[in-house]
C-alpha positions as a Python dict, from the first residue, in 0.01 Angstrom:
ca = {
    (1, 'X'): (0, 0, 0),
    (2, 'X'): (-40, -179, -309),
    (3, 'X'): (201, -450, -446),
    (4, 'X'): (245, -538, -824),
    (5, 'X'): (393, -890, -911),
    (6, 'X'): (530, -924, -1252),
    (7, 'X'): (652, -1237, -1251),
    (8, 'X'): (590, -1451, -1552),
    (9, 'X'): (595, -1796, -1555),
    (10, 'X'): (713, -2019, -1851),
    (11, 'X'): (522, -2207, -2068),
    (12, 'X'): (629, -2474, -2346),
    (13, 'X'): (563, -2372, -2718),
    (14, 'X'): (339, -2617, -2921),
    (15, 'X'): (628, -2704, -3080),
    (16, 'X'): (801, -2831, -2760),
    (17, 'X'): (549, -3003, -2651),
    (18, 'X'): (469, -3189, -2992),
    (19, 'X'): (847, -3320, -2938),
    (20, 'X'): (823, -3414, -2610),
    (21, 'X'): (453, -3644, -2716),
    (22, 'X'): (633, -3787, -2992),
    (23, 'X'): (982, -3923, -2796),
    (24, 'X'): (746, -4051, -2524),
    (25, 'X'): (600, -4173, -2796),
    (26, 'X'): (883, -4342, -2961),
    (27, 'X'): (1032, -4456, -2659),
    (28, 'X'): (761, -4639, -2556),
    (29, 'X'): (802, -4844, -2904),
    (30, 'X'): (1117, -4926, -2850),
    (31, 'X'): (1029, -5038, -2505),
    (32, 'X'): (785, -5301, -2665),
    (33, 'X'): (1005, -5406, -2923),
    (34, 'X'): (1240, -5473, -2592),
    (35, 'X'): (959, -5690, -2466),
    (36, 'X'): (838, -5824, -2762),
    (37, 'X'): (1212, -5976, -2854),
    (38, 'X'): (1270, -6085, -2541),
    (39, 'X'): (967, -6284, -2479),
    (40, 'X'): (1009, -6426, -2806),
    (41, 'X'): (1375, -6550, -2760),
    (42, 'X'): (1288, -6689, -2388),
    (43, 'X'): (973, -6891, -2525),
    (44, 'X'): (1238, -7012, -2803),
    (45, 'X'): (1405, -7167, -2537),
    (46, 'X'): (1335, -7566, -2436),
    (47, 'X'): (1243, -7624, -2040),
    (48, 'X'): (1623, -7746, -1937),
    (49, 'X'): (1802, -7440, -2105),
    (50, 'X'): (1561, -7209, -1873),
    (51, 'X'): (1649, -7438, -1594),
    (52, 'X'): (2042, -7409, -1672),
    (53, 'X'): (1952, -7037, -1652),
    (54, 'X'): (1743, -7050, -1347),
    (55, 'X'): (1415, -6941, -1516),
    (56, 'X'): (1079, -7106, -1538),
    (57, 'X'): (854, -7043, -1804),
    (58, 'X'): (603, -6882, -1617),
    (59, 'X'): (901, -6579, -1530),
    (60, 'X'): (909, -6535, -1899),
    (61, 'X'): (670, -6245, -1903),
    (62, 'X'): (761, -6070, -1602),
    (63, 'X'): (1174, -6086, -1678),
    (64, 'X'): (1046, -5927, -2013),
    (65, 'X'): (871, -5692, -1857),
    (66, 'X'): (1160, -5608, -1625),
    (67, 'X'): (1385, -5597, -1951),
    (68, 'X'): (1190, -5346, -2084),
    (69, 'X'): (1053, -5113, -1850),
    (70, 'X'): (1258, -5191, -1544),
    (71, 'X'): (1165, -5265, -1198),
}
C-alpha cells in the first residue's frame, strides 16, 4: 500500500525575510546607541558620584552592557 503526503511546509518570501534582516538590523543600532550613551554619561561622572551610586568605574562597561542588551 502506498501512502502520498501532501503536506507543504511554509517558507518566508524574500520580502519577509529582507524585513526581518533589516529590524535585526536596526535594533541592534539602537542597542549601541543604548551603550554608547550610557557609557558616555557614566564616564562623565567624577569617582564620588559613582560611589554615591554604588558603582566603580571599572562596572561602567558591563552596567552598559547590561543597559543595552540585558543580562
Amino acid at each position: 500500500m502506498a501512502f502520498v503526503n501532501t503536506t507543504r511546509i511554509a517558507q518566508d518570501s524574500f520580502g519577509d525575510r529582507a524585513e526581518r534582516f533589516f529590524a535585526s538590523i536596526r535594533k541592534s543600532l539602537a542597542q549601541r546607541a543604548i551603550y554608547r550613551q550610557t557609557v558616555r554619561e557614566l564616564n562623565a561622572l567624577s569617582a564620588k558620584e559613582l560611589e554615591d551610586l554604588g558603582m566603580h568605574r571599572s562596572m561602567i562597561t558591563d552596567l552598559a552592557r547590561e543597559a543595552a542588551y540585558g543580562k
